[in-house]
C-alpha positions in Angstrom: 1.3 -22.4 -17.2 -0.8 -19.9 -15.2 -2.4 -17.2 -17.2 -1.3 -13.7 -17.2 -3.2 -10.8 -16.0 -2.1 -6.9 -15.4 -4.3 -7.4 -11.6 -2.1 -9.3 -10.9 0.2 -6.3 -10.9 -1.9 -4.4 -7.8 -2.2 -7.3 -6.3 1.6 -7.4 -5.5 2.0 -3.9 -4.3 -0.4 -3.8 -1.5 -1.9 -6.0 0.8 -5.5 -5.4 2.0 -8.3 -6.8 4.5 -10.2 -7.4 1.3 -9.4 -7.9 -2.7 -7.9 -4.6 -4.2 -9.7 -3.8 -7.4 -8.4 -1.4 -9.9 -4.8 -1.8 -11.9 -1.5 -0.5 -11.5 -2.2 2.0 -14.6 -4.2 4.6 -14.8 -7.6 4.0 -15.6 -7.6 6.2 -19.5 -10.0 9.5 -20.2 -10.3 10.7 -23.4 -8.6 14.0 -23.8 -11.9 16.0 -24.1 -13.6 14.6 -21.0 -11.5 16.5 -18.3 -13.7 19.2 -16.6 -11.7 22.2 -15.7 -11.0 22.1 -11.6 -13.8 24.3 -10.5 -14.4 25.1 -7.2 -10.6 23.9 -5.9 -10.0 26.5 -3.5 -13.6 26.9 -1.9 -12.6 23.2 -1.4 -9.5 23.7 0.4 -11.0 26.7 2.4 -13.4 24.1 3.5 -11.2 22.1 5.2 -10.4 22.2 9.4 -7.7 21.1 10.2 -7.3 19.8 14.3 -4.8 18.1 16.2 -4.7 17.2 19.6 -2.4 17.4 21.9 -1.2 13.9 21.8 -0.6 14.7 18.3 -3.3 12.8 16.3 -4.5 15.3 12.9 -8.0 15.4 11.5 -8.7 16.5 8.7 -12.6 17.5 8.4 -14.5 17.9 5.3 -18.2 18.8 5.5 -20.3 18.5 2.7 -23.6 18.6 1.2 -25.4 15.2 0.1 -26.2 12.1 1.7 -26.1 11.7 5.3 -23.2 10.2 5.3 -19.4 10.1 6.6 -16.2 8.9 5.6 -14.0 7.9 8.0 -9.9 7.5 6.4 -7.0 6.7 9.4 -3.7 6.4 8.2 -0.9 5.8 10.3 2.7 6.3 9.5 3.6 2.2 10.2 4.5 0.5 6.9 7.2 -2.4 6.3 9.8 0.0 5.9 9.9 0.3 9.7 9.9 -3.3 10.4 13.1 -4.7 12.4 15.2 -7.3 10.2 13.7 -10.7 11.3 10.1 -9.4 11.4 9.4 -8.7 8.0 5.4 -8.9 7.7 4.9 -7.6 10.4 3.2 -4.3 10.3 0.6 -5.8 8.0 -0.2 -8.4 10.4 -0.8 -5.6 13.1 -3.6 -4.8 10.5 -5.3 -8.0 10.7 -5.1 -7.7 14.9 -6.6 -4.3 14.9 -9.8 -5.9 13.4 -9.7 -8.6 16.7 -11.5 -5.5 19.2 -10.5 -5.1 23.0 -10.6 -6.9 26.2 -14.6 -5.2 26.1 -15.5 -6.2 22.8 -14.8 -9.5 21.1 -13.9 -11.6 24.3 -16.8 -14.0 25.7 -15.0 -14.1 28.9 -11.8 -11.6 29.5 -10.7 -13.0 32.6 -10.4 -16.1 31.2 -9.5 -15.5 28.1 -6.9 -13.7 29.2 -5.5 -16.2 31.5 -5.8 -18.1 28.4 -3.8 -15.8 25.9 -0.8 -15.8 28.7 -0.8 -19.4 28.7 -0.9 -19.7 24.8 2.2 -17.5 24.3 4.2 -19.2 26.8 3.3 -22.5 24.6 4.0 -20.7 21.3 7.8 -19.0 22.7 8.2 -23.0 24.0 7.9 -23.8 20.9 9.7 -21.8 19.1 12.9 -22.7 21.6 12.4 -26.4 21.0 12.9 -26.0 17.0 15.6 -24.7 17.5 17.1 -27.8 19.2 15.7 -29.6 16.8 15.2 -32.5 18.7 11.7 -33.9 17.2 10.3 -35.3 20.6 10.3 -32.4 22.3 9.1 -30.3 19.3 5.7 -32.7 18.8 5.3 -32.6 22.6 5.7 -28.9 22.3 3.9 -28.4 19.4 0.8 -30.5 21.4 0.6 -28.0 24.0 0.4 -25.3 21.7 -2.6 -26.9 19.9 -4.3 -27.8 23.0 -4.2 -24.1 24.2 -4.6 -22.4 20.9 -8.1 -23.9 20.8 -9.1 -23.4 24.4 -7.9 -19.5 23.3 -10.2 -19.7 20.8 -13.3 -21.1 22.2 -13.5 -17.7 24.5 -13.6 -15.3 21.0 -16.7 -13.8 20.0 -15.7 -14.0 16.6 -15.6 -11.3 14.6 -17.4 -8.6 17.0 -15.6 -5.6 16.1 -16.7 -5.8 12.2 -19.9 -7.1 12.6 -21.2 -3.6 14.9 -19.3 -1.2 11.8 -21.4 -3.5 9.4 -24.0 -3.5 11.1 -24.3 0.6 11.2 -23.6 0.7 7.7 -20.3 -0.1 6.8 -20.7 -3.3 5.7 -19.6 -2.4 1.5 -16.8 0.5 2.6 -15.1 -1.3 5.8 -11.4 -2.6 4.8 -7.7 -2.0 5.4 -4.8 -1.8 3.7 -1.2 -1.7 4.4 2.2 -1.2 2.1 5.5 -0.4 2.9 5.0 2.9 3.9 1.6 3.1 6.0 -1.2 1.3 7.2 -4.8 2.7 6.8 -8.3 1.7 8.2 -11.2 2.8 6.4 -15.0 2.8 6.5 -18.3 4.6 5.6 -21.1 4.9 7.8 -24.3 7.2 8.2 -23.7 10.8 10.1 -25.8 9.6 12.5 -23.2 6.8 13.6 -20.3 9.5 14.1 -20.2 8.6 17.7 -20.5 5.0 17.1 -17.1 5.4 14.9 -15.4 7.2 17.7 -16.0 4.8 20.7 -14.9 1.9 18.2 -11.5 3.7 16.7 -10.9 4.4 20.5 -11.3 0.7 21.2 -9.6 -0.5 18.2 -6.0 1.8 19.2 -6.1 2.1 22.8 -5.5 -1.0 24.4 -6.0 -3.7 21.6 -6.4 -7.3 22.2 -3.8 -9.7 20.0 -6.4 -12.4 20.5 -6.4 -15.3 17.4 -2.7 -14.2 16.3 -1.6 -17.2 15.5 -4.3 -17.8 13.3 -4.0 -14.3 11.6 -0.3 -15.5 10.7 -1.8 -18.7 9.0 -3.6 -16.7 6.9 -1.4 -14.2 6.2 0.9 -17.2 5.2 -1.6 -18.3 2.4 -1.8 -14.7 1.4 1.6 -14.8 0.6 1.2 -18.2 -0.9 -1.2 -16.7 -3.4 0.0 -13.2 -4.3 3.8 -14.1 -4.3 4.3 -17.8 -4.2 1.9 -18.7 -7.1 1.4 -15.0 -8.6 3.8 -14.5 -11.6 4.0 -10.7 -11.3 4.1 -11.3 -7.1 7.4 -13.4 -7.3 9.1 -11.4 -10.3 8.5 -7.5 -8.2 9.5 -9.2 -5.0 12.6 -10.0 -6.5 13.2 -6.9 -8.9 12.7 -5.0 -5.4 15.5 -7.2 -3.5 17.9 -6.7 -6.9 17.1 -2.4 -7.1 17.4 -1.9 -3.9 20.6 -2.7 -1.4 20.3 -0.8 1.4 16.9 0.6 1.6 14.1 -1.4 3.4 12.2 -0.9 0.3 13.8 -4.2 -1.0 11.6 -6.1 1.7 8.5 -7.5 0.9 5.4 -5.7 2.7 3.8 -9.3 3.1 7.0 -10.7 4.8 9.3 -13.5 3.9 8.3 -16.8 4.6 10.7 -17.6 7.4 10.1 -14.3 9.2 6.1 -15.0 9.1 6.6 -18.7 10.6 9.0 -17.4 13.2 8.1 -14.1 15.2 5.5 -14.2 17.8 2.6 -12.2 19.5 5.0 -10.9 21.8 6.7 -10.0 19.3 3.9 -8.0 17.6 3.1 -6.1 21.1 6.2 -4.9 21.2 6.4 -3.2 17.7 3.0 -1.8 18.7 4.3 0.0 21.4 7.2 1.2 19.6 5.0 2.4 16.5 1.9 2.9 17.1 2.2 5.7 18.9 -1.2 8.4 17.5 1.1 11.1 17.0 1.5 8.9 13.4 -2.0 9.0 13.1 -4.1 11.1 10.9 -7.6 10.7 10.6 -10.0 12.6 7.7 -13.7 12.8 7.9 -15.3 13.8 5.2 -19.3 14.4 4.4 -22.1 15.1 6.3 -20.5 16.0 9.2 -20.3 19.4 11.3 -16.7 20.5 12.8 -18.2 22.3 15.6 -20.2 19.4 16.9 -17.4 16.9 16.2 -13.9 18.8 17.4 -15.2 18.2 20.9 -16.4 15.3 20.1 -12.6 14.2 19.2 -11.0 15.5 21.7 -13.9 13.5 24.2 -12.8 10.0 22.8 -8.9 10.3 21.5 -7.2 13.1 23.9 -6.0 10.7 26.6 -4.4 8.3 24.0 -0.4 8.0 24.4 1.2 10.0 21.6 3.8 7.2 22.1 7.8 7.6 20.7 8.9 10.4 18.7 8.3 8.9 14.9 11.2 7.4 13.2 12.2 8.1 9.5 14.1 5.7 7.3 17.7 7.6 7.4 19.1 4.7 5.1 20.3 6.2 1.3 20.3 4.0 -1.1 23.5 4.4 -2.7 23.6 5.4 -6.3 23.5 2.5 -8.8 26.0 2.7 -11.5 25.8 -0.3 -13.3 22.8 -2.8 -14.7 21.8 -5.5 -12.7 19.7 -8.4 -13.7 18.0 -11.0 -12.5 16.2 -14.3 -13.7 13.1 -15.8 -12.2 12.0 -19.3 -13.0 8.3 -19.8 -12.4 5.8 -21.8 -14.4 3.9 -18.9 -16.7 4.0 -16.9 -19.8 7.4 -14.9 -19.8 7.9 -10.8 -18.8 9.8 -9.0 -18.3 10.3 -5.4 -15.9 12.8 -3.2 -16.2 12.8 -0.1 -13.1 15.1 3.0 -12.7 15.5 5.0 -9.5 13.3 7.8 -9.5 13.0 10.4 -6.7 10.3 11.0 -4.2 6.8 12.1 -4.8 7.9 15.6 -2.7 10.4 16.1 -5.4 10.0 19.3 -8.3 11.1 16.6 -11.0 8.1 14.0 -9.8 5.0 15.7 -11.7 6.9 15.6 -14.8 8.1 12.2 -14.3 4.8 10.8 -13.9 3.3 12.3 -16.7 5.7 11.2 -19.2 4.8 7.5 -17.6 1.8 8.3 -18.6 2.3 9.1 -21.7 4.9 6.1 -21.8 3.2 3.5 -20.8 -0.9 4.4 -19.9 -3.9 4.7 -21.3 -4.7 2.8 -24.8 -3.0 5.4 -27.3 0.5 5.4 -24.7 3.9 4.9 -26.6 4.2 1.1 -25.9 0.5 0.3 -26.7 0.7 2.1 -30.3 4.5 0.4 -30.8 5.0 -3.2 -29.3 0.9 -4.2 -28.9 -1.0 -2.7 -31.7 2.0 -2.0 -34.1 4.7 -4.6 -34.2 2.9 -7.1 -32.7 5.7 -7.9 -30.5 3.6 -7.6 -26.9 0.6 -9.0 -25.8 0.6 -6.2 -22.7 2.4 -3.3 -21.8 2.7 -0.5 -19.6 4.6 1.4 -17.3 4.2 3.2 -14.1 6.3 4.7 -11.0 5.8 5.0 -7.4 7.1 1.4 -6.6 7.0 -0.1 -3.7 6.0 4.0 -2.5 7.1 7.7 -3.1 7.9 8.5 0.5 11.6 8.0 -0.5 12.9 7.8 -3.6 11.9 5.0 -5.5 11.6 2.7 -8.7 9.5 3.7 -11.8 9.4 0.4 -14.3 8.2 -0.7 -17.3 7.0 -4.5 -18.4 6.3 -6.1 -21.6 4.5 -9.5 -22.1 5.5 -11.1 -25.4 3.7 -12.4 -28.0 4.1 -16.3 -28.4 6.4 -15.8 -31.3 8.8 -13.4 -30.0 11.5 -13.6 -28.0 11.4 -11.9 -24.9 14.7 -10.4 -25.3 13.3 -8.6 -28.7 10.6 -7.3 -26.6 13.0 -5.8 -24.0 14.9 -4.4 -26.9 12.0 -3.0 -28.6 10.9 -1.4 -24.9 14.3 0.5 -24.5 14.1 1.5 -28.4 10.5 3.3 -27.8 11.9 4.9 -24.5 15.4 6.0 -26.5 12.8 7.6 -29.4 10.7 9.5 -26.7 13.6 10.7 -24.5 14.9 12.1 -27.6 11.9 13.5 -29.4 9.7 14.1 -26.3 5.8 14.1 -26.6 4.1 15.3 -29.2 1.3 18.6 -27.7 -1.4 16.2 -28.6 0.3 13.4 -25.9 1.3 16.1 -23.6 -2.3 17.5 -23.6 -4.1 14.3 -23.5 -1.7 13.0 -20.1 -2.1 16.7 -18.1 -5.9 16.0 -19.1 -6.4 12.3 -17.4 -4.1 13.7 -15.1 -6.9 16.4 -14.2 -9.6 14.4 -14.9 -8.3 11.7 -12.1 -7.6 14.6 -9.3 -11.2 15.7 -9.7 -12.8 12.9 -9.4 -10.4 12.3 -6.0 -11.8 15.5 -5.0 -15.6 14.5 -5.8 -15.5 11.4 -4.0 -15.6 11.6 -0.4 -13.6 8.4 0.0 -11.0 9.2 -2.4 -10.4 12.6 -0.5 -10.3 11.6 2.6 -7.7 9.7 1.2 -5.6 12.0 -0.4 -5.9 14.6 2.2 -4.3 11.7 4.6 -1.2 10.9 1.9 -0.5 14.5 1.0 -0.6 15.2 5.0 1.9 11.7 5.4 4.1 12.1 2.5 4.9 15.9 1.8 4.3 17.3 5.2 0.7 19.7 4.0 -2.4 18.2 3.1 -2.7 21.9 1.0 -0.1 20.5 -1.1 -3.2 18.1 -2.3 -5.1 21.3 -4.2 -1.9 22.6 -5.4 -1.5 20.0 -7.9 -3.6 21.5 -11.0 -0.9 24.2 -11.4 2.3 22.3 -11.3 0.3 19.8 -13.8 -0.1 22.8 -16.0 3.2 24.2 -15.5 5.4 20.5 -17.2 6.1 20.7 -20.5 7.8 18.3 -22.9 11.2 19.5 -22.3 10.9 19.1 -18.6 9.8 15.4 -19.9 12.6 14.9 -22.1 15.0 16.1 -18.5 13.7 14.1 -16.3 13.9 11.0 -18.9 17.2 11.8 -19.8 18.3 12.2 -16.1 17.0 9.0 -14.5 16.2 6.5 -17.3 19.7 5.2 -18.0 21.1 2.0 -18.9 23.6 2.0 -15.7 20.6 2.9 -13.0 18.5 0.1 -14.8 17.5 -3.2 -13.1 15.8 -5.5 -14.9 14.1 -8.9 -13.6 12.8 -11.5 -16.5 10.4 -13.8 -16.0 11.6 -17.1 -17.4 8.9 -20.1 -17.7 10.0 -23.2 -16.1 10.3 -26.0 -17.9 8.0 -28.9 -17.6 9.7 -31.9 -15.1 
């Protein structure tokens, strides 16, 4: 059986150029480290806010320190947006927009572009001939693919674009990410390099080149393989997603389904480009040693001319209310656990701050309710926790719970004993001590966002995305203070019922 391991959690919520680090649960602070928020507004004063006419928001952030700048893009293109039959697909545009332009990563554009045209019409002959499914013509097919798949390839300069951002200092901070609710390109790189950044984001969104696509979808295929198809937490979410949610694209995998990755095409991906990736979804923050009356021009230089592209789309879809359990089973060879999820509302939401820290409380940090109960006092789980904000909290979304048993104990006891610590806290509520020591890690997390000029640039983008103001960022010491333990108790009461509750168990296959 393959060992357990709470990473393994992060690693099915997000999918990123390089290995995430960090777990789904809060990292824990001890109640008397929290610094009061000092310094918050001169903060939030600091900030200029510019958008250009195309639509494209920065967010700049000077600061004293290091000469250097972080650079945060976030665009409004997640796998909620992603047509049925092309599942996957706005995290493989993330793995093209590291392939450069027809200046930079091509030995030869005019042949490699001859080359590319030649390769697609290969590739969409393919994909007609397995259809038929007559095998001749599907090897023959297949052989011209292969034959002008590599003569593609032999005209790349591999891996140009990354290698002039490491190059100028990026090498330990360049990465992306993408979930089912944006897609973000990050990197830090010395002030002096500001203008380097510009000319490369320019050439990175204005006319990209698709080159090695086909290849990208290989490896996006063994991503899948490994953080769904052989992760035990990958395979049970992916399923507890499809069983919560009926409607609402949530219930799609950001990676993509299997048959959806082996099937669409590079056409395919230009297309929901164009229809996307419009900049007016773009927001940018850059913050350090930079100086926003040197750099607005300089902005407006380098982006201005980009196409704001299509009016954004929201996801109108409601999920309709759930009013009975559902469950599901999922065989795979590991340890069993089990998740249990209720329908929570979005992070924009007045009930959200409370929710999250009675989750905290619940299910974080290493004196939460389930550690004290199930792992250190009954013995009856080897790991538990619980968090919300699954797969997002653009929309309204999932908040869960999961319990790994003990190898004595049944992990229907375990779910029993779960719901029996939930049932005593919704009724009793947390203790001042709890309720202190969550608004404090709570605190103590924020500031250190704010400290860190990665981690803002960051937030600045998500508050911006998700609630419409970036300002809403520095506004969240006071509704942390504001929560107390009967707006926990409400909120608990309200959405943590049996009837909204979906539960997927992990069941470990037996040996053939």
């Amino acid at each position: 059986m393959l060992p357990i391991s709470s990473v393994t959690l992060a690693l099915a919520l997000s999918y990123t150029a390089a290995a995430p680090s960090g777990l789904p649960i809060q990292e824990p602070v001890g109640q008397g480290e929290a610094a009061p928020l000092t310094g918050v507004a001169k903060l939030q004063a600091s900030v200029t806010e510019h958008t250009l006419d195309n639509g494209w928001t920065f967010l700049i952030v000077p600061r004293e320190g290091a000469p250097v700048a972080s650079f945060h893009t976030y665009i409004d293109v997640g796998g909620v947006f992603e047509d049925d039959g092309a599942t996957g697909m706005a995290h493989m545009f993330e793995h093209m927009a590291f392939k450069g332009s027809a200046r930079l990563g091509s030995l030869d554009w005019e042949e490699e572009e001859l080359a590319l045209d030649k390769l697609e019409k290969a590739y969409l002959r393919l994909r007609r001939m397995r259809k038929t499914g007559r095998e001749g013509a599907i090897a023959k097919a297949k052989q011209t693919f292969l034959v002008a798949q590599k003569k593609a390839a032999s005209l790349v300069d591999a891996e140009a674009f990354s290698k002039i951002l490491e190059e100028a200092g990026g090498s330990s901070s360049l990465n992306a990410s993408t979930s089912a609710e944006e897609t973000r390109y990050v990197v830090s790189l010395p002030s002096n390099q500001i203008e380097l950044w510009c000319w490369m984001e320019r050439e990175r969104f204005h006319e990209p080149v698709l080159r090695e696509f086909y290849k990208e979808r290989d490896a996006v295929m063994e991503e899948r393989r490994m953080r769904v198809e052989s992760s035990p937490f990958g395979k049970l979410i992916e399923e507890l997603l499809a069983k919560a949610f009926t409607t609402h694209p949530y219930r799609r995998p950001v990676i993509g389904y299997e048959a959806d990755l082996n099937n669409f095409s590079r056409t395919d991906a230009q297309a929901f480009y164009a229809k996307h990736y419009g900049v007016r979804r773009f927001t940018t923050a850059i913050v350090g040693d930079v100086d926003p009356i040197t750099l607005v021009p300089l902005l407006e230089r380098y982006f201005s001319d980009l196409a704001a592209g299509p009016e954004p789309t929201e996801v109108d879809v409601t999920e309709p209310k759930q009013d009975a359990e559902r469950r599901v089973d999922v065989t795979f060879p590991a340890m069993p656990i089990v998740m249990a999820a209720w329908h929570v509302p979005s992070r924009s939401h007045p009930d959200s701050v409370a929710l999250n820290l009675g989750l905290s409380i619940l299910g974080q940090a290493s004196a939460s309710r389930l550690e004290t109960s199930l792992v250190r006092g009954s013995g009856q789980a080897a790991d538990a926790g619980a968090d919300g904000g699954l797969p997002g909290d653009r929309y309204p979304n999932l908040a869960f719970v999961y319990g790994i048993p003990t190898e004595d104990t049944p992990i229907e006891e375990l779910e029993a004993g779960i719901y029996q610590v939930m049932d005593t806290f919704t009724r009793e509520g947390p203790t001042p001590a709890e309720l202190a020591g969550a608004k404090n890690r709570a605190r103590a997390s924020l500031l250190r966002g704010l400290q860190d000029n990665e981690a803002l640039a960051a937030d600045l983008c998500e508050w911006q995305s998700k609630s419409g103001d970036w300002r809403n960022l520095f506004g969240q010491p006071s509704a942390l203070a504001e929560v107390t333990a009967n707006d926990i108790q409400r909120v608990f009461a309200r959405y943590f019922t049996q009837q909204a509750r979906t539960v997927a168990t992990l069941v470990p296959a037996k040996p053939e």
